[in-house]
Structures are given as C-alpha cells and as structure tokens.
PAMI-878090 format. One line per field, with one value per residue: residue number from 0; residue in one letter; x, y, z of N, C-alpha, C in turn. Coordinates in steps of 0.2 Angstrom, whole numbers, plus 5000, padded with zeros to 4 digits. Layout:
BEGIN
pos	[NUM ...] $
code	[A ...] $
npx	[X ...] $
npy	[Y ...] $
npz	[Z ...] $
capx	[X ...] $
capy	[Y ...] $
capz	[Z ...] $
cpx	[X ...] $
cpy	[Y ...] $
cpz	[Z ...] $
! end
This chain:
BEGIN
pos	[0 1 2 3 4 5 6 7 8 9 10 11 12 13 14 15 16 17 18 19 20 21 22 23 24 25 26 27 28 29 30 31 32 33 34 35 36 37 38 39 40 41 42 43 44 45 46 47 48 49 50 51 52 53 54 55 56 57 58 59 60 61 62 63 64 65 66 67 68 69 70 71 72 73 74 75 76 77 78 79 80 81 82 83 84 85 86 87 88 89 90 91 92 93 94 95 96 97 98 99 100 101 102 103 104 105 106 107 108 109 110 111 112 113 114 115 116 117 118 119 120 121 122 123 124 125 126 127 128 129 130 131 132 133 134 135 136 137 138 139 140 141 142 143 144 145 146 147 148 149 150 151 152 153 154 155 156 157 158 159 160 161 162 163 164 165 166 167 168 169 170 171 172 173 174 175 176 177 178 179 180 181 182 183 184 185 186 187 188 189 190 191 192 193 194 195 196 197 198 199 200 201 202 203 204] $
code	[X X X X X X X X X X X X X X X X X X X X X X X X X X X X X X X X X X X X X X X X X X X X X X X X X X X X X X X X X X X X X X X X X X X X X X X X X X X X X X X X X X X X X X X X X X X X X X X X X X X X X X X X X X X X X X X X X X X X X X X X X X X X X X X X X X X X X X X X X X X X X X X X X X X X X X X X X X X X X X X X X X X X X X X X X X X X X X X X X X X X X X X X X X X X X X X X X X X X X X X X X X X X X] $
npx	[4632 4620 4616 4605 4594 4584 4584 4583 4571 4552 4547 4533 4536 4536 4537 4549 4553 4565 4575 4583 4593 4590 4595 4593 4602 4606 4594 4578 4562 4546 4535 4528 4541 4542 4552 4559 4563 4577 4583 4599 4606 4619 4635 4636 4632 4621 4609 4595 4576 4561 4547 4548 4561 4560 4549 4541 4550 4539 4527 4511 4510 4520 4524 4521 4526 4536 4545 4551 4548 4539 4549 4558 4574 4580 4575 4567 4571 4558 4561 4553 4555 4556 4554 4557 4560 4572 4579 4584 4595 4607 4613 4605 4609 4603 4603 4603 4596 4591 4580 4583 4573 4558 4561 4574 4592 4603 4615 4634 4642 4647 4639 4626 4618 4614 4613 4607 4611 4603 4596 4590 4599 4612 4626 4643 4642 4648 4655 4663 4678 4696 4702 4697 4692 4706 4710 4700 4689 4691 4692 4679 4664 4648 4646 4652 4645 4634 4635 4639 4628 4619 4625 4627 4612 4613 4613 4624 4623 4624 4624 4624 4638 4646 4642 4649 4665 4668 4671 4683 4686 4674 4675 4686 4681 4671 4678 4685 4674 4668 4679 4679 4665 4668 4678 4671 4659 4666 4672 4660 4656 4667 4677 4671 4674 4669 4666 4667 4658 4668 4672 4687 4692 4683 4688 4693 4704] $
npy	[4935 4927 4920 4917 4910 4907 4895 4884 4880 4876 4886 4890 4894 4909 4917 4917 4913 4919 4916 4922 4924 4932 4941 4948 4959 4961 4951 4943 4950 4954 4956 4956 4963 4970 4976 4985 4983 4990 4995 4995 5002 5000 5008 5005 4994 4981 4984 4976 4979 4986 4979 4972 4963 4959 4959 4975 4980 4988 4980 4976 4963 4956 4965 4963 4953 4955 4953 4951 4937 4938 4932 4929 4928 4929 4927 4919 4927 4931 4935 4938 4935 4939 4934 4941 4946 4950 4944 4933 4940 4945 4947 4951 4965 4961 4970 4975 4981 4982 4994 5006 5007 5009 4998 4994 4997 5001 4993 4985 4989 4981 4971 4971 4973 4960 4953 4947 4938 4939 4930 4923 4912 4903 4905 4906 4896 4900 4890 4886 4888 4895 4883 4873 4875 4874 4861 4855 4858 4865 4882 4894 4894 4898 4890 4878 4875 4872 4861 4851 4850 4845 4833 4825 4825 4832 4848 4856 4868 4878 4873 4859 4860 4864 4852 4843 4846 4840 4829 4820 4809 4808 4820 4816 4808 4815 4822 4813 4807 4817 4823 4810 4810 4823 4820 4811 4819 4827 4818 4814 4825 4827 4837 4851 4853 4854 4874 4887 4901 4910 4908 4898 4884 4869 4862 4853 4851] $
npz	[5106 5094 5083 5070 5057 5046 5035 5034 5038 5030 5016 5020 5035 5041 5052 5068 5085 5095 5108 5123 5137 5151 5167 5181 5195 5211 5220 5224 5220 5227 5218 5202 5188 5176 5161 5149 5132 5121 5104 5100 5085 5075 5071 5053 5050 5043 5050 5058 5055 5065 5064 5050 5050 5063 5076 5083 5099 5105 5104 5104 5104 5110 5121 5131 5139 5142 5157 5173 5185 5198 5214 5205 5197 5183 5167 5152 5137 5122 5108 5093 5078 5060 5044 5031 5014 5012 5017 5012 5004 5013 5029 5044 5058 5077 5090 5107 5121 5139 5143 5156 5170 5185 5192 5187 5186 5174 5171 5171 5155 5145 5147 5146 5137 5120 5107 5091 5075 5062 5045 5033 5024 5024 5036 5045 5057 5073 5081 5071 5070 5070 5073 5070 5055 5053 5055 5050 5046 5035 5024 5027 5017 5009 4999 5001 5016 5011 5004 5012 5020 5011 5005 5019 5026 5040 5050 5051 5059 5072 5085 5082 5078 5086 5095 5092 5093 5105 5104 5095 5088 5082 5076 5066 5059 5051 5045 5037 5030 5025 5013 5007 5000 4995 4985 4977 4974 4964 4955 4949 4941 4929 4924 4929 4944 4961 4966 4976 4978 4976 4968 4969 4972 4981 4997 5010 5024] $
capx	[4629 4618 4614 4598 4592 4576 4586 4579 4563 4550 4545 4527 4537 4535 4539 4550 4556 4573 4577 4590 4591 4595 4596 4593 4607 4600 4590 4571 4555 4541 4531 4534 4545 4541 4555 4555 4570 4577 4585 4603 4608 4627 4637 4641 4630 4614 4603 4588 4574 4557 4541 4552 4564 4557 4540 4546 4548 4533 4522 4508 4509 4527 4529 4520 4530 4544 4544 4555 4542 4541 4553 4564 4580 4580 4567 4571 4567 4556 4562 4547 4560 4552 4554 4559 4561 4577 4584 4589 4604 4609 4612 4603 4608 4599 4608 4597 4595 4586 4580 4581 4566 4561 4564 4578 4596 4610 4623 4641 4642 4648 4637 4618 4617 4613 4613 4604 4610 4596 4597 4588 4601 4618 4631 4645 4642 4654 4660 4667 4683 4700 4704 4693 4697 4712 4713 4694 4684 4695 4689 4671 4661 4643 4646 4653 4640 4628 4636 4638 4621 4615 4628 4625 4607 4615 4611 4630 4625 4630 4621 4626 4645 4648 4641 4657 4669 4666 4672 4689 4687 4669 4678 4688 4676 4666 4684 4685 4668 4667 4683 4676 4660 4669 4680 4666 4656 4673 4674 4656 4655 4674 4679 4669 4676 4665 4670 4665 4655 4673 4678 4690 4689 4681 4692 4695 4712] $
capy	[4935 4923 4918 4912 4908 4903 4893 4875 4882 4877 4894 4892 4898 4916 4920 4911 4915 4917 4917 4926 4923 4941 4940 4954 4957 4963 4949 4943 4954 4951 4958 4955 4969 4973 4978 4989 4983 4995 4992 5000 5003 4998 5009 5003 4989 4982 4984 4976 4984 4984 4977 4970 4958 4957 4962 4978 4976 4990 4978 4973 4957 4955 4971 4960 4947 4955 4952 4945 4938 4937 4926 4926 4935 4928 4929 4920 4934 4929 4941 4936 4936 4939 4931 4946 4942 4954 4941 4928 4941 4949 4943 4960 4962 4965 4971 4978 4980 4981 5000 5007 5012 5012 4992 4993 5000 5001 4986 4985 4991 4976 4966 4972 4970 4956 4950 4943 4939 4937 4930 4918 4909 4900 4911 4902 4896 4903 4884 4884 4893 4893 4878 4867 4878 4874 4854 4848 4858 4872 4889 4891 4895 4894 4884 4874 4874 4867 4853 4846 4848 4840 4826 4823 4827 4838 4855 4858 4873 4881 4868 4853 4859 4865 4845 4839 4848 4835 4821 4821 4802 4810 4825 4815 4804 4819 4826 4808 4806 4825 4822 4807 4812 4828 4816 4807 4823 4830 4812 4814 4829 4828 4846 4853 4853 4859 4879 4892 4907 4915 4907 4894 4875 4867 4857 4851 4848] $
capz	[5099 5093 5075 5064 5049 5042 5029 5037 5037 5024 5015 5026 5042 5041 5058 5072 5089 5098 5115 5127 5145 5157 5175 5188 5201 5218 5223 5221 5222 5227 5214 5194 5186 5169 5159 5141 5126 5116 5099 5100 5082 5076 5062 5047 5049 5041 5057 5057 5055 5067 5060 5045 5052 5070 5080 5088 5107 5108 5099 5110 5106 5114 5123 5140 5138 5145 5162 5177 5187 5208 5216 5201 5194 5178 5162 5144 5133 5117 5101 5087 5069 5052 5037 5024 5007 5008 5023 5005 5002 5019 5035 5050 5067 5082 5095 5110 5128 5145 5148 5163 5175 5191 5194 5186 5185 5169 5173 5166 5147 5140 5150 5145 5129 5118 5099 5088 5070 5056 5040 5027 5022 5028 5040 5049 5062 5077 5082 5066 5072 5066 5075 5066 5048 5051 5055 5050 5038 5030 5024 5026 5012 5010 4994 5003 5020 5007 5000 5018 5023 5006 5008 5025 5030 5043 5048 5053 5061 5079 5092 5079 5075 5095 5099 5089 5098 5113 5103 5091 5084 5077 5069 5060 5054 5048 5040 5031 5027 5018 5008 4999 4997 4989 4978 4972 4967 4959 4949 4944 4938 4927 4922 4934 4953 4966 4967 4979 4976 4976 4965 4973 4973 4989 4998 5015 5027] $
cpx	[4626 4615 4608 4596 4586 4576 4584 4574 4557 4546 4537 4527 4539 4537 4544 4552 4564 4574 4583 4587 4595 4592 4596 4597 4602 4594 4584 4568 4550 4535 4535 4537 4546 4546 4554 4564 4571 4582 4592 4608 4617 4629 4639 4636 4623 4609 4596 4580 4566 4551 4544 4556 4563 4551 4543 4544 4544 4526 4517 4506 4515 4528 4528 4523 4538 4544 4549 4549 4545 4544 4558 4569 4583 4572 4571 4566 4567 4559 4560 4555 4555 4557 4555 4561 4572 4582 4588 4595 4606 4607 4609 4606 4604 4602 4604 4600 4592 4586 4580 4577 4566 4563 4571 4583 4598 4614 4630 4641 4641 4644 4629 4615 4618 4612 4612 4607 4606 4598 4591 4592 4609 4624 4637 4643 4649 4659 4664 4673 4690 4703 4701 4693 4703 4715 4707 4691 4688 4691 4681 4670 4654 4640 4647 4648 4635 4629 4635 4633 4618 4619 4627 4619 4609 4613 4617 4630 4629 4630 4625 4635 4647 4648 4650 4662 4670 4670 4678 4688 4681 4672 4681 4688 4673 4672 4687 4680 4668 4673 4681 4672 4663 4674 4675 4662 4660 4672 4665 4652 4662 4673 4676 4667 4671 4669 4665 4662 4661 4676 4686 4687 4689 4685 4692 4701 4713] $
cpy	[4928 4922 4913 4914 4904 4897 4887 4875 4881 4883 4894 4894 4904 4920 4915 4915 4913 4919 4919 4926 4930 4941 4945 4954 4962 4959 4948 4948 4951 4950 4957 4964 4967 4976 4981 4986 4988 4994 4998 4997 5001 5001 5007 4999 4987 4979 4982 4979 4983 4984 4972 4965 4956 4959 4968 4978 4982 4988 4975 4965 4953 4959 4967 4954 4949 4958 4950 4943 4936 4931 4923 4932 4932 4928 4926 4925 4931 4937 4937 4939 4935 4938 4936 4942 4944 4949 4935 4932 4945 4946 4953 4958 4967 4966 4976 4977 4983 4989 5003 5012 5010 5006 4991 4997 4997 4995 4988 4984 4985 4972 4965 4970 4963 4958 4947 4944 4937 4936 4924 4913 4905 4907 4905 4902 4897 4897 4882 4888 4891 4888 4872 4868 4875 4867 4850 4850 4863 4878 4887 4896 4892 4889 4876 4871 4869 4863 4849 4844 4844 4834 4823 4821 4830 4842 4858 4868 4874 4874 4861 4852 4860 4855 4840 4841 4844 4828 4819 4816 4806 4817 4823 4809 4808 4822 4820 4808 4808 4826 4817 4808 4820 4826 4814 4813 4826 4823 4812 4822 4834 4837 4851 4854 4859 4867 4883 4898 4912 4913 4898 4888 4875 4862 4856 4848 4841] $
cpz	[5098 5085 5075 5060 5047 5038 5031 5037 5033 5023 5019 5032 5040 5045 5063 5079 5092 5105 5117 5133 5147 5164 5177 5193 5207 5221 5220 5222 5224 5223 5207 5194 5180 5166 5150 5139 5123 5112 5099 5092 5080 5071 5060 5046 5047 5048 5055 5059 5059 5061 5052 5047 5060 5074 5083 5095 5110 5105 5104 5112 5109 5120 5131 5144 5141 5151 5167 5184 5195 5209 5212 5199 5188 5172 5155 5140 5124 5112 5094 5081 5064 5048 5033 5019 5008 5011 5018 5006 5007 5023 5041 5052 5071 5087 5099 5117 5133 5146 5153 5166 5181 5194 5194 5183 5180 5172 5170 5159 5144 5142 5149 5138 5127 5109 5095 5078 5064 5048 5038 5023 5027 5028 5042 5054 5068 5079 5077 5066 5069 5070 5069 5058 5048 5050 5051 5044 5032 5030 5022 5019 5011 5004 4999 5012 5017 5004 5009 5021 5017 5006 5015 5027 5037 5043 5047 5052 5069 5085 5086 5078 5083 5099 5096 5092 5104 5109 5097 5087 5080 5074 5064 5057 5048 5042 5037 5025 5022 5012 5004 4996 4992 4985 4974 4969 4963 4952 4946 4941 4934 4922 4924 4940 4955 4968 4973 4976 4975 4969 4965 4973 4980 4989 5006 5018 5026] $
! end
C-alpha cells in the first residue's frame, strides 16, 4: 500500500503521478511486453473512481505507458492521480493489478496486486506505528499532524517519519522539541488547549 496526498501541493497542482515497481518472473524478452491494469474494486470501501481521481489505465495517454521493455523484468508503473474537490473530505483507494494476456501469466494472489491510497488532505502515515504512538508521538490525529507540520516546516509524512526510524537520539529530540512547542501554544492560548477533531486534548508521550 502506498499513500498520497495532494495536501503539500499548492491548489495549481491539479494532477500528479505515483509510481509502483512490478517485475516479471520467467526471465527477459527479447521483445517489449505490453501489459493492461485493471482496477479491482474493494467492498465497503470508497474506491476511487476512473477519470475522477485517476486517468483510467485505458486512457490513451497512459494506456502505452505500460510496458516491460526488452532485456528487462522490471517496469515502474506511472498511475496519473487527480485532484477532486471531494479528495478534502475522503481519502479513495486504488487497488489494481497486471491482466493477463499472452505475455503474461496470473502470479501468487497476494502477490499482484498493488495499492494506491488518495486523498487531499492528512492520513497517517504507516511509519507512524504503535511503536512510536506509544513512546514518541502518541495517538495520531490529524489535528494533531498539522500543528507539527506548521511548527516544524516538516512534512512528517511517510518518506520523512520512516527516515527517523534510523536514528533514536533524533526521535527524541523531535519528542522534546513537539512537547514544548505544544506547551508554549497551550500557554498562549490560556483556556484554550490544542484539542483534536475528536475532541481530546493533543498531547504527546
């Protein structure tokens, strides 16, 4: 699974692209090998929807774009994302994978598919696990996502909290830092502590 967000974006990005690497078993070709995507729906969920939050993968300006070309068994695979208005209050997904024709066989179920999730606003990122909930940042919250970033200049998304993970002395600098700066905006804004969209005071371990 792979998460994005426009929400870095300024409103004149309209469009953006997302990559996925898929590898072919069986060796090279000689010849390229044209491959088709197909968008495999998920129940319950808000599935994103072609032409609307993504280019659909029979659009002709993508559709030739998917390719594994000769002498390779690999291909990173472009998926064009739009900008929706509705991607403010909902996150989609995209969850898709490789058809098979005469180049190419089905693989291992859990193994073909890919997933893409969409939104326009702040999601957690998956590095934010109960590990680091429980010692560094606390319960996420995207009240809380957005003070960090506007305290910080941060994005403290996935690529940004994953690179912290390498390095404990900067965790908990960052789980210093974010406490005082969330004292200092508690102290300047008396009788009104920073709360979350649930309700809940923001706090950190």
């Amino acid at each position: 699974m792979k998460p994005y967000t426009f929400y870095y974006e300024p409103p004149t990005v309209l469009q953006d692209t997302a990559y996925f690497d898929i590898y072919a078993l069986g060796g090279v070709r000689s010849e390229d090998r044209p491959f088709t995507l197909e968008q495999i729906n998920l129940p319950g969920q808000n599935n994103a929807e072609p032409g609307i939050h993504y280019k659909a993968f029979t659009d002709k300006s993508v559709a030739n774009l998917y390719v594994i070309k000769a002498g390779q068994v690999h291909a990173r695979v472009p998926i064009i994302v739009l900008r929706d208005p509705s991607l403010k209050s909902k996150t989609v997904k995209l969850q898709f994978e490789v058809k098979a024709n005469s180049d190419f066989k089905l693989g291992e179920a859990n193994k073909r598919w890919r997933r893409l999730e969409l939104t326009d606003g702040l999601s957690r990122p998956p590095a934010w696990d109960t590990y680091l909930e429980t010692y560094y940042f606390g319960k996420y919250s995207v009240t809380k996502h957005a003070f960090m970033i506007g305290q910080t200049g941060e994005k403290w998304d996935q690529p940004f909290v994953t690179a912290l993970r390498a390095d404990f002395s900067i965790l908990a600098y960052w789980n210093v830092e974010l406490k005082t700066r969330l004292v200092d905006y508690n102290k300047n804004h008396p009788g009104e502590p920073l709360k979350d969209e649930y309700g809940d005071l923001v706090a950190f371990p």
